[in-house]
C-alpha positions as CSV (number, residue, x, y, z in Angstrom):
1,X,187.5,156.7,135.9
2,X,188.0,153.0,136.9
3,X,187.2,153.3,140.0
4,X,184.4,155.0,139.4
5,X,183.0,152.6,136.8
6,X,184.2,149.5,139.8
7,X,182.4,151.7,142.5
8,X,178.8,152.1,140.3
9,X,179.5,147.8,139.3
10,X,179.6,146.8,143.2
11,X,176.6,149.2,144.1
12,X,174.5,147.5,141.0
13,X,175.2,144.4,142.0
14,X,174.8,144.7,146.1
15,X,171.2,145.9,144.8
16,X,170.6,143.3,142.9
17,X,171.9,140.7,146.0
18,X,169.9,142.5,148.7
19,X,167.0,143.6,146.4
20,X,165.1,140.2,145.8
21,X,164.9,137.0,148.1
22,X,164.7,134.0,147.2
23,X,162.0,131.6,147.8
24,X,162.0,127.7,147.2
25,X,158.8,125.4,147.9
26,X,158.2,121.6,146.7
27,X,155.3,119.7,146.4
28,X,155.3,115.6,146.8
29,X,152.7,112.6,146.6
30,X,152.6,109.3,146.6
31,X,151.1,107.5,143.5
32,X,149.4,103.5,144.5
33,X,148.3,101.0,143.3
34,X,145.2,99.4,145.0
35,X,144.9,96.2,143.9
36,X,141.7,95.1,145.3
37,X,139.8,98.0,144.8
38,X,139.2,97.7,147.7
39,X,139.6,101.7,148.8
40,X,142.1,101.3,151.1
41,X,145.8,100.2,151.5
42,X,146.6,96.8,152.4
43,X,149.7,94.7,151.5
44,X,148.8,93.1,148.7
45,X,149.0,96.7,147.1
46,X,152.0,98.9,146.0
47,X,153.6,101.8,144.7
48,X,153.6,102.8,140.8
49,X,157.0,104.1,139.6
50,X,156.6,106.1,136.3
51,X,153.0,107.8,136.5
52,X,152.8,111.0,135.8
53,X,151.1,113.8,137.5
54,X,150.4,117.3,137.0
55,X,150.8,120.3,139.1
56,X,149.6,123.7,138.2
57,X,150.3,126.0,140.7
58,X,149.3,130.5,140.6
59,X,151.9,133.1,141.7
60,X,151.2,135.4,144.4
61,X,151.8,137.5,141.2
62,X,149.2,136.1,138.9
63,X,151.5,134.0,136.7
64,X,150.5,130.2,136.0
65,X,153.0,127.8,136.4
66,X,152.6,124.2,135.0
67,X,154.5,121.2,136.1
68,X,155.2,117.7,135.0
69,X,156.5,115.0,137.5
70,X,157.2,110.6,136.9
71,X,156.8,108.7,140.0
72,X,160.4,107.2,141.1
73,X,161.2,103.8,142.2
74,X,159.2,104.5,145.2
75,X,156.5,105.9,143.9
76,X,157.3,109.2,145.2
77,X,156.7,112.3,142.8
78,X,158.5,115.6,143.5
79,X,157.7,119.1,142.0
80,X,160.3,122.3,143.4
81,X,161.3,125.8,142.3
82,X,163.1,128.3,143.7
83,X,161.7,132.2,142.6
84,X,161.8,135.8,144.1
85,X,159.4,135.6,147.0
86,X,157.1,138.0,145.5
87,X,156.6,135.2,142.6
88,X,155.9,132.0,145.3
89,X,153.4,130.0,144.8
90,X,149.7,130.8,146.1
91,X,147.5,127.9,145.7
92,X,148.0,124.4,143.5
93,X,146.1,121.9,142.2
94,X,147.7,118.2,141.6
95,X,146.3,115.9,139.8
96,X,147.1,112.3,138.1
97,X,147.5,111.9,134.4
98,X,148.3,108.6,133.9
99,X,149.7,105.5,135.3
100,X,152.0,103.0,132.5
101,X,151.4,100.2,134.7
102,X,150.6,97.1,132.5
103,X,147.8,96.5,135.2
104,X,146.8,98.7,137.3
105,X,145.5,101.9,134.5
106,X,142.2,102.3,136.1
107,X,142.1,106.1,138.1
108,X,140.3,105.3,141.2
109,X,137.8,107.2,142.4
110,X,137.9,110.7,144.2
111,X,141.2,110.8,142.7
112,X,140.8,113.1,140.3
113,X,142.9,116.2,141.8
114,X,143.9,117.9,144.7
115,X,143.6,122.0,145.6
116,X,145.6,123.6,148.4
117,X,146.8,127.2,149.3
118,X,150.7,127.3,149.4
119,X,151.1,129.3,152.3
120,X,154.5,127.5,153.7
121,X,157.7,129.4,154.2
122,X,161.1,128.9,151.8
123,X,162.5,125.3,151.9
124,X,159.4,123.9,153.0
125,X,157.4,121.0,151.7
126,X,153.9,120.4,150.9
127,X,153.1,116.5,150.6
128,X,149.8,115.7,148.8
129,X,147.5,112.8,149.8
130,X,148.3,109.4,147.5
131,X,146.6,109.1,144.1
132,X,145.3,105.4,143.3
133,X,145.2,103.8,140.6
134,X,143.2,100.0,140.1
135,X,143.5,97.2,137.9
136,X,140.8,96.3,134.9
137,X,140.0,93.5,136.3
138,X,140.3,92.6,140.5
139,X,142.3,89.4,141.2
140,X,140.3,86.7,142.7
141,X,142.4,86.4,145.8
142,X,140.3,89.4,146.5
143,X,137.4,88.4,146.7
């Protein structure tokens, strides 16, 4: 009977090793800082660390998955799950939420969010154009 019962254990658990594969994607951006306003990057502008962005992201299987990611030191944001590869992602939309910059608070513009299929294979990476953020008021060096 033990063996039996140690026989039926191994053959549940071989299923349940072979039966599903795994699947791990990421999503990163860049969040910035343009301190001119000026709509592109120069040097007088730089990253933000701490703004937060959103990613919400549909299953091939029709489940919505919400995400939450904070900028890091170099305002780099990454978002990644590992799931059964019949639950991967489909399509995403990222999208800024806010920046805790004492300056630069301002969302620039065409910035609000970002859509794109997933269509990338396990342990690849999708990397999202930079969001920008502005200051209230544009230094007079500037100008």
């Amino acid at each position: 009977m033990e063996i039996a019962a140690r026989v039926y254990l191994w053959g549940i658990l071989m299923m349940m090793v072979v039966g599903v594969k795994g699947w791990t994607g990421e999503i990163n951006g860049r969040v910035v800082c343009d301190v001119c306003g000026d709509a592109s990057i120069g040097p007088e502008d730089h990253v933000l660390q701490g703004a937060e962005v959103a990613v919400l992201c549909i299953t091939k299987s029709g489940e919505v998955l919400n995400y939450q990611a904070f900028t890091n030191s170099k305002g780099i944001y990454t978002v990644a799950e590992t799931m059964p590869e019949s639950d991967r992602w489909d399509a995403c939309l990222a999208r800024p939420i806010s920046s805790f910059h004492e300056h630069c608070t301002q969302l620039g513009v065409a910035t609000s969010g970002v859509k794109f299929s997933y269509s990338h294979p396990s342990g690849y990476s999708h990397s999202v154009r930079p969001f920008v953020y502005r200051p209230t008021s544009i230094p007079l060096y500037c100008t």
